[in-house]
C-alpha positions as CSV (number, residue, x, y, z in Angstrom):
1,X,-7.9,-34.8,-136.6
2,X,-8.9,-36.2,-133.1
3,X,-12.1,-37.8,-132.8
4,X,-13.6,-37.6,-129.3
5,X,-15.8,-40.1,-128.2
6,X,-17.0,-38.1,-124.8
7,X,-20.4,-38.3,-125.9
8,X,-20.4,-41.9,-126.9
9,X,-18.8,-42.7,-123.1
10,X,-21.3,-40.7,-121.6
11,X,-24.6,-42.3,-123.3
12,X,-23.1,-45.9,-122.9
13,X,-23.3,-44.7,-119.1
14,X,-26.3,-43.9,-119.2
15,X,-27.4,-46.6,-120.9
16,X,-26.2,-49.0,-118.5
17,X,-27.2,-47.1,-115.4
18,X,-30.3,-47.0,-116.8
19,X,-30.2,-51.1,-117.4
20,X,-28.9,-51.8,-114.2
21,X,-25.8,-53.6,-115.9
22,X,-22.2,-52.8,-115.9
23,X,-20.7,-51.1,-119.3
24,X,-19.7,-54.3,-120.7
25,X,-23.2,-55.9,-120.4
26,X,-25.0,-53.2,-121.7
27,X,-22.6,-53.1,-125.1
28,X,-23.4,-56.9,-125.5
29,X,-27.3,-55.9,-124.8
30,X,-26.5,-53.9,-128.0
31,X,-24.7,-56.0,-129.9
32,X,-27.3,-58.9,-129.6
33,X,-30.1,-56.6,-130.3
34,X,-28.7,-55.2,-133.7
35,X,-27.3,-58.6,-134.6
36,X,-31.2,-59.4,-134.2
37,X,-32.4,-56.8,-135.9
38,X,-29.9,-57.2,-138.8
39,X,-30.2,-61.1,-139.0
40,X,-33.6,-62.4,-138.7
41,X,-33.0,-65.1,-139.9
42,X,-30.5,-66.5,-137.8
43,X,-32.1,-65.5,-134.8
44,X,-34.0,-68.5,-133.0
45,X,-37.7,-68.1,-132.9
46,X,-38.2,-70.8,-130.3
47,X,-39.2,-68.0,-127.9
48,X,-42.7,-67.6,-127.2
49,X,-44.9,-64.5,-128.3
50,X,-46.1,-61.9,-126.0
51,X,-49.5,-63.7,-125.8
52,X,-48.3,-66.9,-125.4
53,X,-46.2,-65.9,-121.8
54,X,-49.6,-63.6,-120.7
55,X,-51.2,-67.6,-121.3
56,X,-48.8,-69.3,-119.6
57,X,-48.7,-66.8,-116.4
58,X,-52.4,-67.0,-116.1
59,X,-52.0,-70.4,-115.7
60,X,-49.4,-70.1,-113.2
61,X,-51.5,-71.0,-109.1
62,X,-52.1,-68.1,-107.0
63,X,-50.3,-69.6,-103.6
64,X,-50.4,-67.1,-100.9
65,X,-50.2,-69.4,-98.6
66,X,-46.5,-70.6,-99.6
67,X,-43.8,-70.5,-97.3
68,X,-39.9,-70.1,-97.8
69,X,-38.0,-72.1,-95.7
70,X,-34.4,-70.6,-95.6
71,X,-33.3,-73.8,-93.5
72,X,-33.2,-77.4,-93.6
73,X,-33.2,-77.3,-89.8
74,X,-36.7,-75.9,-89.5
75,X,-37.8,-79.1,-91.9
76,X,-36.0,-81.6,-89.8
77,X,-35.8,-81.2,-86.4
78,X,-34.6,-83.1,-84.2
């Protein structure tokens, strides 16, 4: 009997399309997550919570006025 995985192709290019990421990238998305989900306790909690980053970027300045300099030259002229 010949298994066909046409349908597991397909949603793994979906998947990825859908990420962004090539094929490969989105399998180890996968792979990571369930690992996660089946081993919580080897997964590193040194991550911070949900509220923790909407802390952090409230703290982050408002600089509007910033400036990207995509040359040394414009710095240092001559």
């Amino acid at each position: 009997m010949e298994i066909k995985n046409k349908a597991s192709a397909e949603s793994l290019r979906l998947v990825a399309e859908h990420l962004g990421v090539s094929q490969n990238k989105a399998v180890q998305i996968a792979i990571n997550r369930l690992y996660d989900d089946i081993f919580p306790d080897k997964v590193s909690h040194d991550m911070p919570t949900p509220t923790e980053l909407a802390f952090l970027r409230d703290r982050i300045p408002c600089d509007n006025d910033a400036k990207v300099i995509d040359s040394l030259a414009k710095i240092f002229q001559s």
